[in-house]
MARGU-691723 format. One record per atom (N, C-alpha, C): residue number from 1; residue in three letters; atom name; x, y, z. Coordinates in pm, whole numbers. Layout:
# residues N
{NUM,"ALA","CA",{X,Y,Z}}
...
//
This chain:
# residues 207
{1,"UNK","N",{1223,-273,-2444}}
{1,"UNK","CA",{1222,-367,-2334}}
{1,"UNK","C",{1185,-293,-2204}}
{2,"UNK","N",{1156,-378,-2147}}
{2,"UNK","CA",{1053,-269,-1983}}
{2,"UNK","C",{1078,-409,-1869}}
{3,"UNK","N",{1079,-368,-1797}}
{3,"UNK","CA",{1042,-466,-1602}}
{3,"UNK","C",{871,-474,-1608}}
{4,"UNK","N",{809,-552,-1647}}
{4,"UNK","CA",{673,-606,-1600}}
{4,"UNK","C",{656,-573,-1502}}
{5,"UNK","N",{722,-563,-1379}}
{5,"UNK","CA",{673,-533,-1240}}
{5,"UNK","C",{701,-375,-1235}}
{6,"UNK","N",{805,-313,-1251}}
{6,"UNK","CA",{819,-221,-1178}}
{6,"UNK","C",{822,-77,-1344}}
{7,"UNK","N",{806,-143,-1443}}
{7,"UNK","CA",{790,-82,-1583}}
{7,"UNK","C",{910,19,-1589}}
{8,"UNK","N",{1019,-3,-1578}}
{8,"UNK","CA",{1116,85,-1614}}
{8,"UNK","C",{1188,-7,-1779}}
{9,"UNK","N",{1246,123,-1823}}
{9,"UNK","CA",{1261,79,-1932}}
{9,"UNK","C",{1419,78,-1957}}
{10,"UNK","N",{1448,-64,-2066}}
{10,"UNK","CA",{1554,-75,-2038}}
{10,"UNK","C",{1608,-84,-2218}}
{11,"UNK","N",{1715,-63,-2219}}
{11,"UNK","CA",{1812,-60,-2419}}
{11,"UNK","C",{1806,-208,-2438}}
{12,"UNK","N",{1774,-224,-2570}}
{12,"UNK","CA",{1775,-372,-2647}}
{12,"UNK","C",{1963,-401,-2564}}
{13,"UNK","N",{1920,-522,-2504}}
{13,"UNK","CA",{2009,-619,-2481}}
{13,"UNK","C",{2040,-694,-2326}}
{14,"UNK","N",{1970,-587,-2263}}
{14,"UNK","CA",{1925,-674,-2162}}
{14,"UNK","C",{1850,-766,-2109}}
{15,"UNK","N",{1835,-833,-2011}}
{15,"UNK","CA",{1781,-922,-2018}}
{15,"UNK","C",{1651,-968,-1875}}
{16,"UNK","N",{1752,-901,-1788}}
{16,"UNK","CA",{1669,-896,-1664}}
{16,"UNK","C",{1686,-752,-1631}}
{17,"UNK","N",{1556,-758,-1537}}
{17,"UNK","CA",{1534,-628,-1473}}
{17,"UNK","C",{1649,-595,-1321}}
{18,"UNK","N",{1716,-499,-1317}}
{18,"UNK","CA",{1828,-503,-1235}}
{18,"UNK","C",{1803,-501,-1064}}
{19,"UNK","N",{1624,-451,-1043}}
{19,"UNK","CA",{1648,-421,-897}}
{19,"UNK","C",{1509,-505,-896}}
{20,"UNK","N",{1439,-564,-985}}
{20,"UNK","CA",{1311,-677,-977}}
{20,"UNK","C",{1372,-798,-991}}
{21,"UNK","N",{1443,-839,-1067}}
{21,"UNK","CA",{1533,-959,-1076}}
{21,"UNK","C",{1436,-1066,-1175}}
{22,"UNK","N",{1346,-1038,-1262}}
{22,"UNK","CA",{1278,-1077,-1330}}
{22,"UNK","C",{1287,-1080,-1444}}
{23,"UNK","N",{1246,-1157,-1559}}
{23,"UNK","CA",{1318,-1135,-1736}}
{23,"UNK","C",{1247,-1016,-1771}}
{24,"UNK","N",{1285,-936,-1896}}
{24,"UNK","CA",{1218,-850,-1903}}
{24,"UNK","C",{1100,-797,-2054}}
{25,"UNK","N",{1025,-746,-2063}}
{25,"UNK","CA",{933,-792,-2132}}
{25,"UNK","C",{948,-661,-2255}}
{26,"UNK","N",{904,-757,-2385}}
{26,"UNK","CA",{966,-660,-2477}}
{26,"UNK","C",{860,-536,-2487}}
{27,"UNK","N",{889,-477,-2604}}
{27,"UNK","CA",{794,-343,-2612}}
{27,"UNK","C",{806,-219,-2496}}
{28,"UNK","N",{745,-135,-2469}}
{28,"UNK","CA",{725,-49,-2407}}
{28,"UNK","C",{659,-76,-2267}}
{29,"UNK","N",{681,-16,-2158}}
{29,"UNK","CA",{544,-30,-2038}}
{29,"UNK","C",{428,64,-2068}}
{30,"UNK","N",{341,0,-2001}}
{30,"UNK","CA",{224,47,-2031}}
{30,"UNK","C",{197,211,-2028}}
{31,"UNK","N",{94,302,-2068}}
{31,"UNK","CA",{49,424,-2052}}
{31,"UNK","C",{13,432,-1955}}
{32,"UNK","N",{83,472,-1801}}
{32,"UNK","CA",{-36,472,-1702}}
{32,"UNK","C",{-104,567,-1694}}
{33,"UNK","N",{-45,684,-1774}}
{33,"UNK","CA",{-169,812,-1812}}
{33,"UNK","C",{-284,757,-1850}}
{34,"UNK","N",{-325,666,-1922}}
{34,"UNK","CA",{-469,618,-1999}}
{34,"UNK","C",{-551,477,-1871}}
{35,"UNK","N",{-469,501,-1824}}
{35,"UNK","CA",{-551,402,-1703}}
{35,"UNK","C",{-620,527,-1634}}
{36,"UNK","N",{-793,401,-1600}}
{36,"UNK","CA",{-904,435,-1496}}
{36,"UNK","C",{-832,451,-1362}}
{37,"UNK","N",{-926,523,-1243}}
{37,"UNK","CA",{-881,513,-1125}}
{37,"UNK","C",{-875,339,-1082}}
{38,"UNK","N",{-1003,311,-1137}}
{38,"UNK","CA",{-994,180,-1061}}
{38,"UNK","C",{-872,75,-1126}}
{39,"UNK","N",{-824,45,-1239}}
{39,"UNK","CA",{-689,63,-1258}}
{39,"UNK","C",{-583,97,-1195}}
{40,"UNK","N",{-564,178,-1171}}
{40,"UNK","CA",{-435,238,-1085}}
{40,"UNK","C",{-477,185,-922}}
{41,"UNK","N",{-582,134,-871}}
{41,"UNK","CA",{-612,148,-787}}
{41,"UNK","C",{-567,-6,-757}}
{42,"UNK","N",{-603,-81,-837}}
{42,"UNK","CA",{-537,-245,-847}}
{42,"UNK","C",{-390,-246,-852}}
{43,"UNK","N",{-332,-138,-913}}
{43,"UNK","CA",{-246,-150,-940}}
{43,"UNK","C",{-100,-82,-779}}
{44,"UNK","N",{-187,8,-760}}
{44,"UNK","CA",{-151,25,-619}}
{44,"UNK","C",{-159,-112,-498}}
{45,"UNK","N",{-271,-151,-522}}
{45,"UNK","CA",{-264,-271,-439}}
{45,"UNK","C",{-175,-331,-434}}
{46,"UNK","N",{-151,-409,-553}}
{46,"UNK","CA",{-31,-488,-597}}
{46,"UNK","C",{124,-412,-563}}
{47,"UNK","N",{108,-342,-560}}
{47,"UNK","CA",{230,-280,-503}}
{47,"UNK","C",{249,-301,-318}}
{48,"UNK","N",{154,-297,-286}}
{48,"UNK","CA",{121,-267,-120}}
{48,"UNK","C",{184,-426,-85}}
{49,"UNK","N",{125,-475,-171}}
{49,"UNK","CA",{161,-657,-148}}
{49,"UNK","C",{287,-706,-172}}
{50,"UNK","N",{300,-643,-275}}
{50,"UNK","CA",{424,-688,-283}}
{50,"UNK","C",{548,-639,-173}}
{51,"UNK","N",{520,-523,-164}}
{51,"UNK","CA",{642,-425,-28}}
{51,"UNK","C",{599,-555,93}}
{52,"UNK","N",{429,-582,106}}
{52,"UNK","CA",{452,-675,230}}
{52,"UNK","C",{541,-783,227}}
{53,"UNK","N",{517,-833,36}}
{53,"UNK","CA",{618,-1014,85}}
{53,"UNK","C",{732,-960,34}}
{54,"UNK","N",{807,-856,81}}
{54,"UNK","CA",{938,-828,67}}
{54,"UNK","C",{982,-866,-71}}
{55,"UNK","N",{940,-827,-155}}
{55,"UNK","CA",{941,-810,-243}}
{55,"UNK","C",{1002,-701,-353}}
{56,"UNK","N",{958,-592,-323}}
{56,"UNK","CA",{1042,-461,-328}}
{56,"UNK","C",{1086,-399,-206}}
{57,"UNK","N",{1144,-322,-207}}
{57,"UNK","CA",{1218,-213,-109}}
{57,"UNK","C",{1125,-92,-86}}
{58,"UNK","N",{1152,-45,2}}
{58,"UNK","CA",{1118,107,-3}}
{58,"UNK","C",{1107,190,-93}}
{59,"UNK","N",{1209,161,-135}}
{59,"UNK","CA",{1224,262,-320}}
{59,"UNK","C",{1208,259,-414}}
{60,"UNK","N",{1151,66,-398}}
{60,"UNK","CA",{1112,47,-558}}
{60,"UNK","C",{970,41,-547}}
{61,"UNK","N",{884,93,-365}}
{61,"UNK","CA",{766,113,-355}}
{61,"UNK","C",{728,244,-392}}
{62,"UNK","N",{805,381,-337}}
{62,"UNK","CA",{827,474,-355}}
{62,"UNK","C",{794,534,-521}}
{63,"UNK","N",{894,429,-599}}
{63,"UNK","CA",{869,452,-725}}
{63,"UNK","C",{790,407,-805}}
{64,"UNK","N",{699,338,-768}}
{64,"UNK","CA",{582,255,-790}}
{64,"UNK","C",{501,368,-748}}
{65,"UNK","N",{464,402,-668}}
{65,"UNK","CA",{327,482,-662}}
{65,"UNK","C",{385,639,-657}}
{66,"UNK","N",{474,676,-694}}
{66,"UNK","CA",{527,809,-748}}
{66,"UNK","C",{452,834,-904}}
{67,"UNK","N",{433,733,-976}}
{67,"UNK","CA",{361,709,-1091}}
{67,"UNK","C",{249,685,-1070}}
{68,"UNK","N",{189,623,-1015}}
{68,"UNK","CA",{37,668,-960}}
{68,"UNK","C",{-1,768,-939}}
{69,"UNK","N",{82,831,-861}}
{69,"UNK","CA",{24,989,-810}}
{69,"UNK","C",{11,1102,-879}}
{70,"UNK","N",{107,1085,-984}}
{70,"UNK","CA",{101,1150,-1079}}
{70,"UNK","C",{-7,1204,-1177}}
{71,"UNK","N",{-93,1032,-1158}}
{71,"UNK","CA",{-181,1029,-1332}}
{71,"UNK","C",{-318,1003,-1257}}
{72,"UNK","N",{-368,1030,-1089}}
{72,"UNK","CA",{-516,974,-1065}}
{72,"UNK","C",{-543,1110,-962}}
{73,"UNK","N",{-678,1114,-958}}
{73,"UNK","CA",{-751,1210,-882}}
{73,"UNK","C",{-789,1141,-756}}
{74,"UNK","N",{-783,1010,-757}}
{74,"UNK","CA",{-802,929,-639}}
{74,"UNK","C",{-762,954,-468}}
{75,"UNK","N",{-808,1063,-413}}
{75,"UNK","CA",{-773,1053,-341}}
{75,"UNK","C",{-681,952,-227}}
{76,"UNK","N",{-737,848,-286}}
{76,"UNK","CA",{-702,692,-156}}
{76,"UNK","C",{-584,679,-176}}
{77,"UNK","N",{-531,676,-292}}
{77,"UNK","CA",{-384,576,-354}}
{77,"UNK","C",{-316,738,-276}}
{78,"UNK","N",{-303,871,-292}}
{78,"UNK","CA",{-224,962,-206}}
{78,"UNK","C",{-238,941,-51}}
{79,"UNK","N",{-335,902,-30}}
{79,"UNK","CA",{-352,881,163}}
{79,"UNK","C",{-288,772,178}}
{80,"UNK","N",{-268,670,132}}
{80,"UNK","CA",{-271,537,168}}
{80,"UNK","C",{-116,544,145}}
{81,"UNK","N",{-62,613,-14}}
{81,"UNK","CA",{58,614,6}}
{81,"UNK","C",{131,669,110}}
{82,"UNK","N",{129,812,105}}
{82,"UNK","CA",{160,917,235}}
{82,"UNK","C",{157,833,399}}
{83,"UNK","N",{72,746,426}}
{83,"UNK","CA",{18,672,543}}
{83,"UNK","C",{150,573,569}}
{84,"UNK","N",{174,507,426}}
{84,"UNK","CA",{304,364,481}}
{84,"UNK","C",{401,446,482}}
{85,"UNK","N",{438,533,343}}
{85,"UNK","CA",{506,612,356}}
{85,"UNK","C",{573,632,524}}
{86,"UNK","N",{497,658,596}}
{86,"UNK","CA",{536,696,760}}
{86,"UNK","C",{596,569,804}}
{87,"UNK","N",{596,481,811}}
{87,"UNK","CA",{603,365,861}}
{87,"UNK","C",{781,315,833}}
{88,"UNK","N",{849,382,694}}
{88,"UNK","CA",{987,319,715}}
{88,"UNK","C",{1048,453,687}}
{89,"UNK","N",{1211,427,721}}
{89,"UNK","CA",{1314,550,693}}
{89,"UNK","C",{1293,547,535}}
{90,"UNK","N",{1300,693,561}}
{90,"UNK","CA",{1325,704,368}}
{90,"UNK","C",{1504,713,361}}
{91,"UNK","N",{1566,717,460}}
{91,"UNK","CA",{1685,767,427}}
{91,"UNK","C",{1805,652,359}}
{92,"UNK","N",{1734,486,414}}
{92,"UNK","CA",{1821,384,346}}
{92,"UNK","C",{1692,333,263}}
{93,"UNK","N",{1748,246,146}}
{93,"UNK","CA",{1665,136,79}}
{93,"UNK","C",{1670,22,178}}
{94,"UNK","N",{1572,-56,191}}
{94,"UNK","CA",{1539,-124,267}}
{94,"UNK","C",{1422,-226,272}}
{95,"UNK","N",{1403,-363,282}}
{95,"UNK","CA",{1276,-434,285}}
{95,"UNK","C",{1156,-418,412}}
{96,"UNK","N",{1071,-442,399}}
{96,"UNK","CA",{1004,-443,530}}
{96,"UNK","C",{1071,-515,613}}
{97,"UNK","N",{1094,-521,759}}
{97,"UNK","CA",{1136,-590,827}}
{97,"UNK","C",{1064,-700,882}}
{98,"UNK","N",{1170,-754,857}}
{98,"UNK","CA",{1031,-937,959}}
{98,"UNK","C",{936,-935,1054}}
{99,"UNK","N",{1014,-795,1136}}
{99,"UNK","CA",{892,-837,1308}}
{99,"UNK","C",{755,-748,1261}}
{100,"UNK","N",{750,-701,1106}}
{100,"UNK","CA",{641,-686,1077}}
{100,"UNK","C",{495,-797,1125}}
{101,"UNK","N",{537,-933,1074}}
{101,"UNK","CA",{443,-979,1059}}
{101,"UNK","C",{448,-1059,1271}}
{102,"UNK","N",{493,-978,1338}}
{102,"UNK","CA",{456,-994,1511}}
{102,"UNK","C",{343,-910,1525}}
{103,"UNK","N",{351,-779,1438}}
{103,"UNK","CA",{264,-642,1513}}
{103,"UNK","C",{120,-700,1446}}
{104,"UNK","N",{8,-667,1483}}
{104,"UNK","CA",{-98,-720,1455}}
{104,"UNK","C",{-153,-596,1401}}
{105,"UNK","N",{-95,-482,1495}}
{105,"UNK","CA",{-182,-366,1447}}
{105,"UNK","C",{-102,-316,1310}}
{106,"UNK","N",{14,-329,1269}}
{106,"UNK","CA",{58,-343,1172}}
{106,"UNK","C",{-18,-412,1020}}
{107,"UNK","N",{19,-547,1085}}
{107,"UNK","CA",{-92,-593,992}}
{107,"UNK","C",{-177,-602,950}}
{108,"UNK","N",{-312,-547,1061}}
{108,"UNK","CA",{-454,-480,1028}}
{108,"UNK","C",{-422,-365,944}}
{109,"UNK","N",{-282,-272,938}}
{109,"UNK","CA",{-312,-152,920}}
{109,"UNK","C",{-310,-199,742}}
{110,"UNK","N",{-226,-307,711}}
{110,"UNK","CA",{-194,-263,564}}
{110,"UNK","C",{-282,-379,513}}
{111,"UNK","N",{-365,-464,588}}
{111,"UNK","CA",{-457,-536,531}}
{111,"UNK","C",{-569,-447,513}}
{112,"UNK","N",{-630,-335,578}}
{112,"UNK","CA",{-746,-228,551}}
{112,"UNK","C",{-649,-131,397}}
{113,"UNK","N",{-535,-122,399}}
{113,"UNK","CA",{-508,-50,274}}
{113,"UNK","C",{-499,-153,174}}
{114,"UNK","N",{-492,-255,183}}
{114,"UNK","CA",{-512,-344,40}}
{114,"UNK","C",{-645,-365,-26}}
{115,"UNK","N",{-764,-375,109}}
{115,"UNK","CA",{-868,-428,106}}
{115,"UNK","C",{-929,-253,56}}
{116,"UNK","N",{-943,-180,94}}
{116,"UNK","CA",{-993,-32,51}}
{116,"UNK","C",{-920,-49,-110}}
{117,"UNK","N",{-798,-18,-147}}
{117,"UNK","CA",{-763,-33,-263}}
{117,"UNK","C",{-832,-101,-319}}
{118,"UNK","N",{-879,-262,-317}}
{118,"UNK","CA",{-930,-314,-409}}
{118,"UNK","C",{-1062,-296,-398}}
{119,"UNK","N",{-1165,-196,-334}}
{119,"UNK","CA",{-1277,-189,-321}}
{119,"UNK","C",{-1292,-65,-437}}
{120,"UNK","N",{-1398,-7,-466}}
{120,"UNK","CA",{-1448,112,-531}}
{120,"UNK","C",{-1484,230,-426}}
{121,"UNK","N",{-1479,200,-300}}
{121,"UNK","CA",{-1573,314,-197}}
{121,"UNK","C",{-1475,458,-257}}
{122,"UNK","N",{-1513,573,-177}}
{122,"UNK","CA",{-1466,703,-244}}
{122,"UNK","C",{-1398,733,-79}}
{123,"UNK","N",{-1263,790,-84}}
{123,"UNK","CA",{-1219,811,23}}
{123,"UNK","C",{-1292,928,109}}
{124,"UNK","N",{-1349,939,233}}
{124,"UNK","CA",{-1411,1028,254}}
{124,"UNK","C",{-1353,1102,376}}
{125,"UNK","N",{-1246,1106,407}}
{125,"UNK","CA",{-1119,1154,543}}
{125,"UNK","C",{-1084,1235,505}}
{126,"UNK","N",{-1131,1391,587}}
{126,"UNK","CA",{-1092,1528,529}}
{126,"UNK","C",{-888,1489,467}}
{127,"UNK","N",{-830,1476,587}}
{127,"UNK","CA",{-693,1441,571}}
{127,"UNK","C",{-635,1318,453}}
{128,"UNK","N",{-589,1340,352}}
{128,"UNK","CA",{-555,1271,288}}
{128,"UNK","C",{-380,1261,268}}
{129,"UNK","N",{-310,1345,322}}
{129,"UNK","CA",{-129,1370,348}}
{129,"UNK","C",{-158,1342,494}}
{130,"UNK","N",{-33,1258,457}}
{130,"UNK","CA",{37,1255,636}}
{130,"UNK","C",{178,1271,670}}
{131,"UNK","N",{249,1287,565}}
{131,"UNK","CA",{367,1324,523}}
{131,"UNK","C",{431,1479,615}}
{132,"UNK","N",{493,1433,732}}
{132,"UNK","CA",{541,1582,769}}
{132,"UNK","C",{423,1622,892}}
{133,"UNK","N",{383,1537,898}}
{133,"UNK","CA",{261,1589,1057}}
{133,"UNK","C",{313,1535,1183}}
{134,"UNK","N",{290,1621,1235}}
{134,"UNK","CA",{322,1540,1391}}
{134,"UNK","C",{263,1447,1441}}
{135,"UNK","N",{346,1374,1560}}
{135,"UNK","CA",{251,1254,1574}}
{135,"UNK","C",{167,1240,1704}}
{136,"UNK","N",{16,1315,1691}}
{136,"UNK","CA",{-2,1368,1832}}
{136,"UNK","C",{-147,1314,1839}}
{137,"UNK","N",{-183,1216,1722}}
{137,"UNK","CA",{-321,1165,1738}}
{137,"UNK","C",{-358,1044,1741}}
{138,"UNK","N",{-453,979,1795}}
{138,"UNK","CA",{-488,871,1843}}
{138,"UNK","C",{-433,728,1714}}
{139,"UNK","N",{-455,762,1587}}
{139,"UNK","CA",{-457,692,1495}}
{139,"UNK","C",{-263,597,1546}}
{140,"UNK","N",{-213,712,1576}}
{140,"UNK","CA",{-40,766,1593}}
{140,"UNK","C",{20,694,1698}}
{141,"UNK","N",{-69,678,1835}}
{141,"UNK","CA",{-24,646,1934}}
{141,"UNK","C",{-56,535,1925}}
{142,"UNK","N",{-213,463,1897}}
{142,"UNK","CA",{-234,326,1864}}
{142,"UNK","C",{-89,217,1791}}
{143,"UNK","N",{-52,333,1673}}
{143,"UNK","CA",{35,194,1590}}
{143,"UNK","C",{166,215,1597}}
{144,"UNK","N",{229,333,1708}}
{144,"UNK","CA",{345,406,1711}}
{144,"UNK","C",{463,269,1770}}
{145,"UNK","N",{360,194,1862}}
{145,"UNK","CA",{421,125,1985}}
{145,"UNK","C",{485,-16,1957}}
{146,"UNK","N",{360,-15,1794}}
{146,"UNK","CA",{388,-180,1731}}
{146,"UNK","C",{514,-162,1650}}
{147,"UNK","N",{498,-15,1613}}
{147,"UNK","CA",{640,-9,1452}}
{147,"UNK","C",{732,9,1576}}
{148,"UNK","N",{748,55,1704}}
{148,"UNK","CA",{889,26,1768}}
{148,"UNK","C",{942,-49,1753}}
{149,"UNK","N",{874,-151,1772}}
{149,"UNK","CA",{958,-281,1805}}
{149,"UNK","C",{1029,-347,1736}}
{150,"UNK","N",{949,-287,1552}}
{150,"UNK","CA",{1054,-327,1454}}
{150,"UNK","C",{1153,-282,1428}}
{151,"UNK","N",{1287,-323,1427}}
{151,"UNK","CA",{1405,-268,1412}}
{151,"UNK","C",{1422,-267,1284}}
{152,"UNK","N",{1472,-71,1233}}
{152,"UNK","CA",{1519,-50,1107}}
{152,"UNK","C",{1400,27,1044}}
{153,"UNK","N",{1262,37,1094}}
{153,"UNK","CA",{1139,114,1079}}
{153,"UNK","C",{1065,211,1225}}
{154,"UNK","N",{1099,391,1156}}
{154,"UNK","CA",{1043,448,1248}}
{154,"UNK","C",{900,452,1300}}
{155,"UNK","N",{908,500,1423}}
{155,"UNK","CA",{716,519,1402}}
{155,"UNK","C",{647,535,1304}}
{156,"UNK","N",{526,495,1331}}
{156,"UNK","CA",{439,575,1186}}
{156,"UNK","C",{431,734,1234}}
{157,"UNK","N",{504,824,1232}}
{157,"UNK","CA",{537,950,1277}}
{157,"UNK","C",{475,987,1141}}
{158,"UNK","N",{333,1083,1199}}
{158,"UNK","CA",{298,1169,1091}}
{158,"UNK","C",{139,1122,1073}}
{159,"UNK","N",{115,996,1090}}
{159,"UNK","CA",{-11,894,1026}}
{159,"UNK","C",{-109,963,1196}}
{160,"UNK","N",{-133,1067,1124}}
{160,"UNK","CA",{-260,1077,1246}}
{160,"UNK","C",{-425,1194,1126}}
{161,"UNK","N",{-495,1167,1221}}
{161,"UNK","CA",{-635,1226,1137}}
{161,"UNK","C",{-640,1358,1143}}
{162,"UNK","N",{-561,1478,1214}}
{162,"UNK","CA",{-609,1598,1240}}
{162,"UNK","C",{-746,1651,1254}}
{163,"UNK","N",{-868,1683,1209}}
{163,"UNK","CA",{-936,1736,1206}}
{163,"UNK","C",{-1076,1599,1203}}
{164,"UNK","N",{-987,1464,1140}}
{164,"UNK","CA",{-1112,1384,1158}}
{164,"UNK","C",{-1065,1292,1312}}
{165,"UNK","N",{-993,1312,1385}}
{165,"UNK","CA",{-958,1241,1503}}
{165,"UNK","C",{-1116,1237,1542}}
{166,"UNK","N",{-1188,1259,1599}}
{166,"UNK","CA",{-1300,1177,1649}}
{166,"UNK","C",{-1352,1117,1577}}
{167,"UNK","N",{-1321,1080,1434}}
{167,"UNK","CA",{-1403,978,1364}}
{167,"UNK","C",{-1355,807,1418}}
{168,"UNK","N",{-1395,739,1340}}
{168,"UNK","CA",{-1369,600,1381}}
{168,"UNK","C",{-1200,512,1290}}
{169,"UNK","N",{-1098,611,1366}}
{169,"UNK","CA",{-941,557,1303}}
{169,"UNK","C",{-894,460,1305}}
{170,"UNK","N",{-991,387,1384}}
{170,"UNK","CA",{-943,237,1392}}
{170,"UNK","C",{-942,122,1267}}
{171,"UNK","N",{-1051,193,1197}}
{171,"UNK","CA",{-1076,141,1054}}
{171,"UNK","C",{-1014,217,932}}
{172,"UNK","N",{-940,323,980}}
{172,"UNK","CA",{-913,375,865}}
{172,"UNK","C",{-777,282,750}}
{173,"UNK","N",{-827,332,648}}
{173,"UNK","CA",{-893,445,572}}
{173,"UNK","C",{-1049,448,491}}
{174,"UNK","N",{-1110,301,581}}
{174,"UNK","CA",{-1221,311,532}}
{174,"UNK","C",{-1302,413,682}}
{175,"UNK","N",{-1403,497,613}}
{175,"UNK","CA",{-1479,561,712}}
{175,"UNK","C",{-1525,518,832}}
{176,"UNK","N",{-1610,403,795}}
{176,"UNK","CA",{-1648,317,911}}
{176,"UNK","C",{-1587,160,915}}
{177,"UNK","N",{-1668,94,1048}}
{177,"UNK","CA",{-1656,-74,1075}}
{177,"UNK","C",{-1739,-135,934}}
{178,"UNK","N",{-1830,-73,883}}
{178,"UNK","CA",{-1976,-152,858}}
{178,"UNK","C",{-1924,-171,694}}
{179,"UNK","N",{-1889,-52,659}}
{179,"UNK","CA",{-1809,-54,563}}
{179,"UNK","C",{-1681,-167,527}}
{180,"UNK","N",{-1573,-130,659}}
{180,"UNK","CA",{-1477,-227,631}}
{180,"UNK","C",{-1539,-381,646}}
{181,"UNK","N",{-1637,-375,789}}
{181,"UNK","CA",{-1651,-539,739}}
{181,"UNK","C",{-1722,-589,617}}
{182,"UNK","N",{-1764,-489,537}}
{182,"UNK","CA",{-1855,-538,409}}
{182,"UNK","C",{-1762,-603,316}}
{183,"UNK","N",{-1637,-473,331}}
{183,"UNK","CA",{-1565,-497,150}}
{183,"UNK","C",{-1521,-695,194}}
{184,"UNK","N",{-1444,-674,348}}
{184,"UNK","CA",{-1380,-769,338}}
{184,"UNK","C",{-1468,-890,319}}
{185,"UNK","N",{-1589,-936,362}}
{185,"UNK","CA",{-1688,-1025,325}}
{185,"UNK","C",{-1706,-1075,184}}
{186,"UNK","N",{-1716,-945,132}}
{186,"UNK","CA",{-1753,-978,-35}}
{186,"UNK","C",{-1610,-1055,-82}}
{187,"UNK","N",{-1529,-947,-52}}
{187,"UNK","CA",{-1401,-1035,-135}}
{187,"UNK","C",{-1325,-1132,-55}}
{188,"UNK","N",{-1374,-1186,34}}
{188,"UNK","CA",{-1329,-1297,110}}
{188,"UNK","C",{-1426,-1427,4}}
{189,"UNK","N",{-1558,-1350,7}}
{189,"UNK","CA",{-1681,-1491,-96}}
{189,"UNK","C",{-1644,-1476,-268}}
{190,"UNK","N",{-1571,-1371,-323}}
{190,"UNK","CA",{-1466,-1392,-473}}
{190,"UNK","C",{-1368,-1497,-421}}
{191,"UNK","N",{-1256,-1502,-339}}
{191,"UNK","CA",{-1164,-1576,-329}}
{191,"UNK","C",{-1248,-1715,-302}}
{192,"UNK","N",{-1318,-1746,-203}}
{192,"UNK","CA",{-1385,-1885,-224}}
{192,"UNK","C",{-1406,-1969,-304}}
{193,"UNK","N",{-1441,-1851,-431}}
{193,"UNK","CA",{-1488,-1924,-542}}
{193,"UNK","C",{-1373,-2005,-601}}
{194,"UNK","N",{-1194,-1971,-585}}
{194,"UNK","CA",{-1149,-2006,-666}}
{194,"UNK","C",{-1047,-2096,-550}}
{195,"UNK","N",{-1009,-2234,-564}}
{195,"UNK","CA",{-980,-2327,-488}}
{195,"UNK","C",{-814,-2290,-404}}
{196,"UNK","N",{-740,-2203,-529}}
{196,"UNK","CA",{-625,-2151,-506}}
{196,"UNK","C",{-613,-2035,-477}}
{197,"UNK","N",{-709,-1906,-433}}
{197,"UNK","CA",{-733,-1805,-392}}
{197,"UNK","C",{-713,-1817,-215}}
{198,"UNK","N",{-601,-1734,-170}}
{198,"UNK","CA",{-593,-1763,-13}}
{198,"UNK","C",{-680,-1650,-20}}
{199,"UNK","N",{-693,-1673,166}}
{199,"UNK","CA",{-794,-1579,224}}
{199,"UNK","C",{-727,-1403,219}}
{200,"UNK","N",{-863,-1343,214}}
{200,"UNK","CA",{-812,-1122,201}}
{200,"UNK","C",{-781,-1145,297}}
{201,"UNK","N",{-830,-1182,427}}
{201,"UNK","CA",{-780,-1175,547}}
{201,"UNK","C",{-600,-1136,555}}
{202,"UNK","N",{-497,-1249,425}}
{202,"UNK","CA",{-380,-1184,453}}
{202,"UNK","C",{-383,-1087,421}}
{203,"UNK","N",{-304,-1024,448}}
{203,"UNK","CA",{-245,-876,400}}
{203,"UNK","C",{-156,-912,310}}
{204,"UNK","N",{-113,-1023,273}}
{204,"UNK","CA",{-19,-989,162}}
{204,"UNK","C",{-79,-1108,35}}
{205,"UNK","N",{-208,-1143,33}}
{205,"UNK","CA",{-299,-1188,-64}}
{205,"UNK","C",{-227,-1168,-194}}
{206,"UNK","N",{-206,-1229,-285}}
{206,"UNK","CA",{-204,-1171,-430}}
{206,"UNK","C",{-338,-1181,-502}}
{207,"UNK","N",{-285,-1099,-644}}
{207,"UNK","CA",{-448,-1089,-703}}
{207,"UNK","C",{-427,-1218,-766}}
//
């Protein structure tokens, strides 16, 4: 028996998953060793989304892409993690906080990490850790001011470019504008197609 969402595994006789709150599904969880990047890369998404609709915690995000990191060469899914990573205390479990969805630059930030996740581009930002950096760069000061305001989440302390600061951080973690406005176009005209598909525009879209 395993958690569908969060694949931990549990002894014949349970029934729900204890910190997903979901029934739980028989057999084993999947190999995520034998998953593609682009695999893990969906699969990161879905994680990103879910931490947005409060859904998991910190720790059951934490442990969600602790297994990712493990099994991909993907640069993105380590930046992108390392990046929110900054954004809450690791020291309590905890949901995102509500005045998330006030900060705008907030919400641009983790709508460009959903939308990169579900794209194929190749991460191209010398810096891929942000884990443990100071917070002394433009990327830093831009979104430092919005996570204040949420109570119970520190700055994004750490989320700065070092060496690519004059590139264009406003879009990161895609390289450029031309780029980000592409992916989101295309997969704004997939969701069209389907009548119950909300817009990428949210950040917390499901697949």
């Amino acid at each position: 028996m395993h958690c569908p969402r969060c694949w931990v595994e549990y002894r014949s006789g349970f029934l729900e998953c204890s910190d997903c709150h979901v029934p739980l599904a028989s057999g084993e969880p999947p190999d995520i060793s034998l998953f593609g990047n682009r695999e893990l890369r969906s699969v990161a998404a879905a994680l990103v989304i879910r931490y947005c609709d409060r859904e998991i915690t910190n720790d059951q995000f934490e442990d969600g892409f602790g297994q990712l990191w493990r099994w991909t060469d993907d640069r993105a899914v380590k930046a992108i993690y390392t990046a929110i990573w900054t954004t809450y205390s690791d020291l309590r479990e905890q949901y995102l906080d509500a005045g998330y969805d006030q900060s705008s630059e907030l919400v641009l930030f983790f709508e460009r990490c959903i939308l990169f996740l579900k794209s194929d581009l190749p991460y191209e930002w010398e810096r891929d850790n942000f884990i443990g950096l100071a917070p002394f760069t433009p990327i830093f000061r831009a979104l430092s001011k919005a996570a204040k305001k949420i109570s119970g989440n520190r700055p994004l302390a750490g989320l700065r470019c070092g060496p690519d600061s004059k590139e264009d951080w406003k879009v990161w973690p895609f390289k450029n504008e031309s780029d980000f406005l592409r992916v989101r176009a295309e997969l704004n005209q997939c969701a069209e197609k389907s009548e119950d598909s909300p817009e990428i525009g949210d950040p917390r879209r499901r697949d």
